[in-house]
N, C-alpha and C positions, 0 to 999 in steps of 0.2 A: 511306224505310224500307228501300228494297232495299238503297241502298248502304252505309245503319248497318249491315245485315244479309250482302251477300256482298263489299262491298266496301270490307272495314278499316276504315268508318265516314268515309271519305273524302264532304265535302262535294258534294254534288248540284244545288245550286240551289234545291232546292223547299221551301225556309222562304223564300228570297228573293222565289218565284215566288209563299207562300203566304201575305205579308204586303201585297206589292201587291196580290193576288188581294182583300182585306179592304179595303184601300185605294177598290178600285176600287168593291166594294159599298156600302160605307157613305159615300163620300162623294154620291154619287149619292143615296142613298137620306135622308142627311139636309138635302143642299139641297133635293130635293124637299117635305118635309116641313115644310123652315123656311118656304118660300117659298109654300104653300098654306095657314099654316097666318096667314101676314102676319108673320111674322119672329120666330116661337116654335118650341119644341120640346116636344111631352110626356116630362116629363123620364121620370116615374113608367114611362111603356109605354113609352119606350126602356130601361131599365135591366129590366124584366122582361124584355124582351126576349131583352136581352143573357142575363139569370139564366138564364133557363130553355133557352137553349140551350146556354151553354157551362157553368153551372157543378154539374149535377148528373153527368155524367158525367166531370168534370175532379174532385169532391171522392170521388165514388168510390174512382177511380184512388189518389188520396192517400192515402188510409184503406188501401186494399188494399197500397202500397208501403209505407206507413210502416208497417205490423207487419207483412209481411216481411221489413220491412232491421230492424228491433227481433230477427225471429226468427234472421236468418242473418249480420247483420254481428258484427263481433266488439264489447263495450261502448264501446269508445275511439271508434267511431265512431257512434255513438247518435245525441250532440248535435248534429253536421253535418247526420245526418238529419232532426234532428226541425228543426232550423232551416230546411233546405230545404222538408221540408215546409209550414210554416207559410209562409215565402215563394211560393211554387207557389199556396198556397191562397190567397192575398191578393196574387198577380200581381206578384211582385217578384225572380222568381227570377234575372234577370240580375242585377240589382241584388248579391244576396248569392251569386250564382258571383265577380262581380268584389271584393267584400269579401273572399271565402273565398280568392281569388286560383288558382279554378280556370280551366282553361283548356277551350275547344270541341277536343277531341279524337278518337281514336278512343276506343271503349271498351275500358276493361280493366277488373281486379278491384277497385279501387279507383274506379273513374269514380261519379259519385252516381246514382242510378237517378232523380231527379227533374230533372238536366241538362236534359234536352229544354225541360222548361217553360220557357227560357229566352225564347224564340218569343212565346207564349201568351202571357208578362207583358208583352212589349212590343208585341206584337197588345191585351191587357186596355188599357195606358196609353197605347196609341191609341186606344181607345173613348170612355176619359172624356177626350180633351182635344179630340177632332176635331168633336164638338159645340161647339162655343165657338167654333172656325174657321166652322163654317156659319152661325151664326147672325151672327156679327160679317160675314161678307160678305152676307147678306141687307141686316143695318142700314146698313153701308156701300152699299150700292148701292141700299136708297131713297133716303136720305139725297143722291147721289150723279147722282139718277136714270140708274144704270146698269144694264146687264143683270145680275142673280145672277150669271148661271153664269160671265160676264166677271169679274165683282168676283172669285169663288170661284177661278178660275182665274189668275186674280195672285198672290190669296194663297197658293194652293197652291205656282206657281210660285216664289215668295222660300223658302218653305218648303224646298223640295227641293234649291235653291242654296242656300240656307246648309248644311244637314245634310250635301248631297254633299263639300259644302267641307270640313265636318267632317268626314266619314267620312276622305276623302283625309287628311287633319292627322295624325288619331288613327289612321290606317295606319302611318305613317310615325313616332307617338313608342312607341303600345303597341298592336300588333294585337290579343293577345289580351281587352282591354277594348273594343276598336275593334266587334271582331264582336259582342260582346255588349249595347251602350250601345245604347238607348231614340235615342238625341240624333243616334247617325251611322247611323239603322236609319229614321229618318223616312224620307227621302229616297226609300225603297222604297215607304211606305206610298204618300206623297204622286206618284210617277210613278203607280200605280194609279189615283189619287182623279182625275190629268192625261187619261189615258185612259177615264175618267167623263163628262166633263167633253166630252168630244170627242163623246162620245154616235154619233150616225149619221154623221157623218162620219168615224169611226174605219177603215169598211167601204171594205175595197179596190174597185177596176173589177174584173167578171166575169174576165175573163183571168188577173189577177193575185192568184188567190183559193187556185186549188192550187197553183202554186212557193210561193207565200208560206209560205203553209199548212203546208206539209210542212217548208219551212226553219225556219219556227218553230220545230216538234216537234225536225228536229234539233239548235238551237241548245240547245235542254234536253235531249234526254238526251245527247249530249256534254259537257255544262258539268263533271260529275263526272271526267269520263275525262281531259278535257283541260286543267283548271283546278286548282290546288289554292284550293279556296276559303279553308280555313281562314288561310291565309297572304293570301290575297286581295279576301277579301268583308268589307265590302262598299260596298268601294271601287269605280272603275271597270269593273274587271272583272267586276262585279255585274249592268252593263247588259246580257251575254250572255243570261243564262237570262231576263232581264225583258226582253228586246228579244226572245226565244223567242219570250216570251208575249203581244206586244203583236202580235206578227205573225201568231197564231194567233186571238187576237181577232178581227184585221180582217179575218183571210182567210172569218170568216163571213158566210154571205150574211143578206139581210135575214129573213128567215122561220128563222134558226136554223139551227145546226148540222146539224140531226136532219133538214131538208130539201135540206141540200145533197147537190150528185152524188155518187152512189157514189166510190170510192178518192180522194173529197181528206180532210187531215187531219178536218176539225169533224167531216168526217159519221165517220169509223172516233171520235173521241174521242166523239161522241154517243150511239155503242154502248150497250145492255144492259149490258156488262162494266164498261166504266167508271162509265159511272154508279150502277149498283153498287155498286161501289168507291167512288165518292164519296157515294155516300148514309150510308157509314159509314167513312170517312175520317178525322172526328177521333178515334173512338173508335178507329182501328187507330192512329195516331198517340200518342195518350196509353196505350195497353197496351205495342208494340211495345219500347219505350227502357227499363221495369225488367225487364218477361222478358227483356233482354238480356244485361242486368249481373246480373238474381238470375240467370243458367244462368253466366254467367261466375263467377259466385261460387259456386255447387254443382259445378260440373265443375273448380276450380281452376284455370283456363286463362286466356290474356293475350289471346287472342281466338276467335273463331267459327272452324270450320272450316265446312263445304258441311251435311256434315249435323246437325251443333246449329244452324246459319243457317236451315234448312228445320222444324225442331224451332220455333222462336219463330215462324220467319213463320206455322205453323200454329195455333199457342199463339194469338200475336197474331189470329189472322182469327177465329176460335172465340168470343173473349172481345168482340171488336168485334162480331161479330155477335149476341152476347147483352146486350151493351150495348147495343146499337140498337135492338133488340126487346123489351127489357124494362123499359130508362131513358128512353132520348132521345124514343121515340117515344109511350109512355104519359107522360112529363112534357110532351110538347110538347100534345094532344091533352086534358090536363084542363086545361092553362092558356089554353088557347082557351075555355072553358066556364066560368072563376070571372074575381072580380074580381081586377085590379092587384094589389092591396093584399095577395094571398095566396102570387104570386110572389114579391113583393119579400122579404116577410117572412119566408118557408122560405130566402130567400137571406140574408140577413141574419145568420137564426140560424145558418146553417152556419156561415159567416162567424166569429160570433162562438164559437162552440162551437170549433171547429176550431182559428184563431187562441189562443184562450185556453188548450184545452188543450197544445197545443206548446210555449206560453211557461212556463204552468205547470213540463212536464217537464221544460224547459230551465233554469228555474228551480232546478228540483230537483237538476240535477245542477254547476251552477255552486254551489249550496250541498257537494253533498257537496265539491266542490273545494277550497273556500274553507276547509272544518273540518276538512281533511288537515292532521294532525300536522305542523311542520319538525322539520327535523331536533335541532334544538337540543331540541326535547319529547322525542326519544325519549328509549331508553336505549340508549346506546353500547356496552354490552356483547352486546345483543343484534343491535345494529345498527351495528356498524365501518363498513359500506363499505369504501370503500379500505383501511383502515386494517390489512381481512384479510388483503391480501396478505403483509402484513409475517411474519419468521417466527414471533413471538412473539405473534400474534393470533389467534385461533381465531372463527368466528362462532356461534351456537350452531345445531342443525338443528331441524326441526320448528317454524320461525316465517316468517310469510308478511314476501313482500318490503314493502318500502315504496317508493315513494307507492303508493295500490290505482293502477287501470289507466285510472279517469278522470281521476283528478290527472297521471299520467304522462304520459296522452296530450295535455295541453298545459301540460307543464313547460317554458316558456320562460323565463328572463332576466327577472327585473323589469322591465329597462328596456325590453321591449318592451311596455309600458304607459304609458310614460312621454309616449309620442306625440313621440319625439325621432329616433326609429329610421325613414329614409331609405328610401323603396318602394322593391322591387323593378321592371329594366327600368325605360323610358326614360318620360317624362310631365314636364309642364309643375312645374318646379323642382325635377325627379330626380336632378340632379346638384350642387345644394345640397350642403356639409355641414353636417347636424344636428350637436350636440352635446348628448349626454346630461349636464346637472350630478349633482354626488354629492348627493343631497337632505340627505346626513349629512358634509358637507366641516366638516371643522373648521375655527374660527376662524384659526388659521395654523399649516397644513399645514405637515410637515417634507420633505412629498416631492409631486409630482405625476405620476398616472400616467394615461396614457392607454390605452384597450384599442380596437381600430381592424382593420381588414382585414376584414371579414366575420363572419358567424356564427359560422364553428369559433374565430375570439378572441372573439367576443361570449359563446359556451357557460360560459368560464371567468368571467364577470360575480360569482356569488355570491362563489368563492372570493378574490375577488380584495375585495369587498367584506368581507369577513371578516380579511385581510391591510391593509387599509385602516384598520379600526375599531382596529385592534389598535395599528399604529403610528403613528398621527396624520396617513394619507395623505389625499389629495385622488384621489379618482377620477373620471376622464372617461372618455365612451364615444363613438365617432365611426363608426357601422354604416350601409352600405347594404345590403340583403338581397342576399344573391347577388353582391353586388361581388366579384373577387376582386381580391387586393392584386399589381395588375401595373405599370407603366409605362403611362401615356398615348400610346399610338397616333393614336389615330381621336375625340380631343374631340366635334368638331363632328357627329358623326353617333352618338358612344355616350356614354350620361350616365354611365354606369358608370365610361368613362375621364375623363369632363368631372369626374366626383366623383373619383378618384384625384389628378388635376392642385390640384386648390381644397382636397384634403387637404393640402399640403403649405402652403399660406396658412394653414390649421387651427392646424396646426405650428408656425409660426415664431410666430403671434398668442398661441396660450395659453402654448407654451414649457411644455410638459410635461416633467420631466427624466426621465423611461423613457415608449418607446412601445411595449406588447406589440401580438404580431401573432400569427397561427400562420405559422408557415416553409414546411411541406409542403402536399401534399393528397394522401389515399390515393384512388387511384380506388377505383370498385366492379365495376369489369370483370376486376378479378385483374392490372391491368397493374401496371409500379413504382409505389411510392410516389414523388414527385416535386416539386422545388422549381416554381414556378408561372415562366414565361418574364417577363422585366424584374423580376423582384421585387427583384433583389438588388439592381438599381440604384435602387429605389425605395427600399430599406432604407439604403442609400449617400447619397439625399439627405437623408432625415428626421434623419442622422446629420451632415449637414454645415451642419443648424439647428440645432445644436446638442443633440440629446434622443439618449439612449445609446436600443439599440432591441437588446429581448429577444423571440425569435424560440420558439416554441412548438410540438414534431411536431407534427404532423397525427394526427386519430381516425380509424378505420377506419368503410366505409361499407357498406352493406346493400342489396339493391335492394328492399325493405318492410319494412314498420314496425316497431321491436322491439316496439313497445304492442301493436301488433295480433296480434305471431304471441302473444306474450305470454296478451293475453286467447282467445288461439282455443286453451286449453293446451297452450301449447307449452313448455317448458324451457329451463335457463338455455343448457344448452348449445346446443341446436336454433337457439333465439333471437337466438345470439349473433353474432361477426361473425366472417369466415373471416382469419385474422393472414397470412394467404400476403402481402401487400402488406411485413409489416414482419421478413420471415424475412433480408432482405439488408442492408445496412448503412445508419443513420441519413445521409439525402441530407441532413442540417447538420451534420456530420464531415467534410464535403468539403474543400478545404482551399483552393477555389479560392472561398471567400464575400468580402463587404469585409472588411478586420480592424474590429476592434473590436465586432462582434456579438456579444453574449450567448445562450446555445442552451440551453436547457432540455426535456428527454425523459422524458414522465409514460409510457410506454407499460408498464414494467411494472407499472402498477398499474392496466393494463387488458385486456395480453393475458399469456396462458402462450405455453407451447410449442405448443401444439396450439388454441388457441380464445383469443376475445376473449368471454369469458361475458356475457347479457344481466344475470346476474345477480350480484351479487359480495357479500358480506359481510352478504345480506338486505337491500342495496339496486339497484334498478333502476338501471343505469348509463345504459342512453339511453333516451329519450323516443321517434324516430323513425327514421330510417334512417341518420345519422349522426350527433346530436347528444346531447350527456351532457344528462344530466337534473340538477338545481338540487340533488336531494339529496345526488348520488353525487359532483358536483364540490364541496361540502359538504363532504363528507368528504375530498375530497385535498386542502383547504388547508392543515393541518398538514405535510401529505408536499410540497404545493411550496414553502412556505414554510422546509424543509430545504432543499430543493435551490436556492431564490434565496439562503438566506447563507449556500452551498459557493459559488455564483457569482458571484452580487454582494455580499458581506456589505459593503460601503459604505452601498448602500442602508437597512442597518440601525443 
């Protein structure tokens, strides 16, 4: 918490340190339990167990974040919410941060306030599988006649070498899903459950109780200063702050911390302060992480300064401490006094209330999604799009924009449905190329086109489908997210470039006869707008497979969402994007490109002289921070379609 709070959010250790720490409990606690009980478990009072500790102060939390981000996020973000929420409450929040394709970062205005539960679910999806592990080494080690805690301590062992294996793997293809996977996070549990297992021989010799002791403590609170974990955990460098802890463990003497010598670590960690602090540790843990992000979201700022970081740590102790007092320790204290069957069952129902209604609202708002007008419904008089900039077109005033701002906010490309469209970064067959078919390819196409290099060519999907229908084409789509369209460098260590090299095999197999791309990319830092380094030779090859290749400006980029300033009322203009990038001359006028490239320039019918408007003709032009939205590129297929038969009229 301190270093979410003064230290940029910079990784600490102590989720690593706080999942062995679980590890270390519960495997103990359940071989003991299988192995006196002759090789059973009560399932019913291990699950209340679990309820009644973790989950009335974690569904709280839920309830209190989820309508606060209802009350202070802007609508575009609703549905993120409420997904997470429902994930968070049924223990799967990494699971849908890696779906949502969010990443363990610092916090900013946009980070989710339910992030943290990332932890919790894969602490929850150790609870229910680590039962199974103890019970099968009981059977196995009657069966066996071997010692338990030997059998248990094997299995553990394969457990924590396969997982480390994994974690190492999935460092090295996608961090950002690395840190968050259940599968390369074992490994941590299962070293805990090792040092369980080890029991009284864990305990150092007298002499070697305080060095130890004390290096533990410093091998954890350095891990944050000296490590970046995010980049590195929780892979090898993982075993710092858990080799901390193993060394702080053993430096205890046998009668407990709390008897050991004055100034070695256990006895200062056995303190009144800490324990404390750890009496109401999860509850500061589950408040901490959304007052962090709802003050970053009331104060409009990209992070904590000293005194908003002392504002939440306060916030945060307040609420934990009334959550301990009012929740955790009145629900621990009736559930000692009634039967099983009344925990289970208050869990259950939250459960299902909670789950159901999430899915519900989420429901609701993929419906309003789904009954958002196309454009082809409206009326075009009220609703030109592009079509206003022209001089003869006027839009009328006094009519709200179209799509509303939940359709906007995930106005993507059909084909990003299609399940054809190439993850972003690197992962086991990422550098594949997909191919998108035209679901509406005619019997025998006059022309084939490909649309290829990234999302900013993918954006133009509709329009290009619409030019398709019209002229008896074939349309293909060849996207990795985030790819950009360069030359092959570095294959064998980036799929990004492994997918650019096997595009060109794409190529010469379908024999598409035009392959669009976009040409530029504007940054969003005010520098030039810019051809991408190797493009052109990429463009050079695709062209000596024979496919002519029509080359696309670049959109201008934003550093937040146009949905979001959008729904937070904000105006076309405010909303819009700053055209400083495209005030100098078009970088595909150059003269130094290969010959034979086609170049097509839609920018006047997205910036003026002074602004690139969010809003144009009463339709929303982007969805997010640089990408058009399906209506408004809609709308300029009449207007590219001018400008391909100035350019290419063969095509036609």
């Amino acid at each position: 918490m301190l270093f979410h709070l003064f230290g940029a959010g910079r990784v600490s250790g102590g989720i690593d340190i706080f999942l062995a720490i679980s590890g270390f409990l519960f495997t103990a606690m359940l071989l003991r339990e299988a192995v006196e009980s002759g090789g059973t478990i009560r399932v019913g009072r291990y699950l209340a167990r679990l309820a009644r500790r973790l989950l009335p102060a974690a569904a709280l939390v839920i309830l209190v974040t989820t309508l606060a981000g209802l009350l202070l996020f802007p609508e575009t973000r609703h549905a993120q919410l409420l997904s997470e929420a429902r994930a968070s409450l049924l223990y799967f929040e990494n699971l849908e941060l890696i779906r949502s394709q969010l990443s363990y970062g610092a916090a900013g205005p946009e980070t989710s306030p339910f992030q943290h539960f990332w932890s919790l679910s894969v602490q929850g999806q150790f609870y229910l599988l680590w039962p199974l592990v103890a019970l099968t080494a009981v059977l196995l080690a009657k069966r066996a006649g071997r010692s338990p805690i030997l059998v248990m301590g094997v299995m553990t062992g394969l457990i924590v070498v396969v997982s480390f294996g994994y974690a190492v793997y999935m460092g090295g293809v996608s961090q950002d899903e690395a840190y968050l996977m259940t599968r390369t996070r074992f490994w941590e549990l299962g070293f805990g459950g090792l040092l369980a297992l080890l029991g009284s021989t864990l305990t150092l010799p007298r002499r070697w109780r305080r060095p130890a002791g004390w290096a533990g403590v410093a091998l954890i609170i350095t891990t944050g200063f000296l490590l970046d974990g995010a980049a590195l955990f929780p892979g090898p460098w993982a075993l710092w702050p858990l080799l901390g802890m193993a060394l702080v463990l053993a430096a205890a003497g046998p009668g407990g911390g709390a008897k050991d010598p004055v100034a070695t670590a256990t006895r200062v960690l056995s303190a009144h302060l800490f324990t404390w602090v750890g009496d109401r540790a999860y509850a500061l843990y589950l408040w901490h992480w959304p007052l962090l992000i709802f003050y970053l979201e009331i104060r409009e700022r990209p992070g904590l300064g000293v005194g908003g970081a002392m504002i939440v740590l306060a916030a945060s102790l307040v609420l934990a401490v009334l959550t301990h007092r009012w929740v955790e320790r009145p629900v621990t204290r009736v559930s000692a006094r009634i039967s099983l069957r009344v925990p289970l069952a208050m869990a259950a129902t939250v459960l299902l209330i909670g789950g159901s209604a999430s899915s519900y609202a989420i429901h609701q708002i993929d419906l309003q999604r789904s009954g958002a007008p196309s454009l082809a419904e409206l009326d075009h008089q009220d609703y030109p799009g592009a079509l206003a900039t022209l001089a003869d077109t006027d839009a009328p005033k006094n009519v709200d924009f179209v799509p509303d701002l939940q359709t906007l906010a995930q106005s993507r490309p059909d084909y990003y449905d299609w399940g054809c469209r190439q993850e972003i970064g690197d992962g086991p067959g990422r550098g594949e190329v997909l191919v998108c078919v035209d679901p509406d390819r005619p019997a025998d196409p006059d022309l084939t086109v490909m649309i290829t290099g990234g999302s900013h060519a993918g954006q133009w999907h509709h329009a290009w489908r619409m030019l398709a229908a019209q002229n008896n084409w074939e349309l293909l789509i060849a996207d990795k997210s985030a790819c950009i369209f360069t030359e092959a460098s570095d294959p064998e260590n980036n799929q990004c470039h492994e997918w650019n090299l096997n595009l060109l095999d794409v190529v010469s197999e379908r024999e598409p006869d035009l392959v669009f791309t976009a040409g530029t990319r504007v940054p969003n830092d005010g520098s030039p707008e810019n051809i991408q380094p190797g493009a052109p030779q990429k463009w050079q090859q695709i062209m000596d497979r024979g496919s002519e290749v029509l080359l696309m400006r670049g959109t201008p980029r934003r550093e937040d969402s146009v949905a979001d300033c959008l729904a937070q009322d904000g105006d076309a203009e405010a909303c819009g994007m700053d055209p400083i990038s495209y005030r100098d001359t078009n970088p595909l006028t150059t003269p130094d490109l290969p010959e034979g490239l086609f170049t097509v320039d839609m920018t006047e019918h997205l910036c003026f002289e002074q602004i690139c408007p969010a809003v144009i003709g009463n339709i929303a032009v982007y969805y997010d921070q640089s990408h058009l939205s399906n209506h408004y590129v809609e709308s300029m297929a009449p207007l590219l379609e001018a400008k391909l038969r100035e350019a290419m009229p063969h095509l036609f």
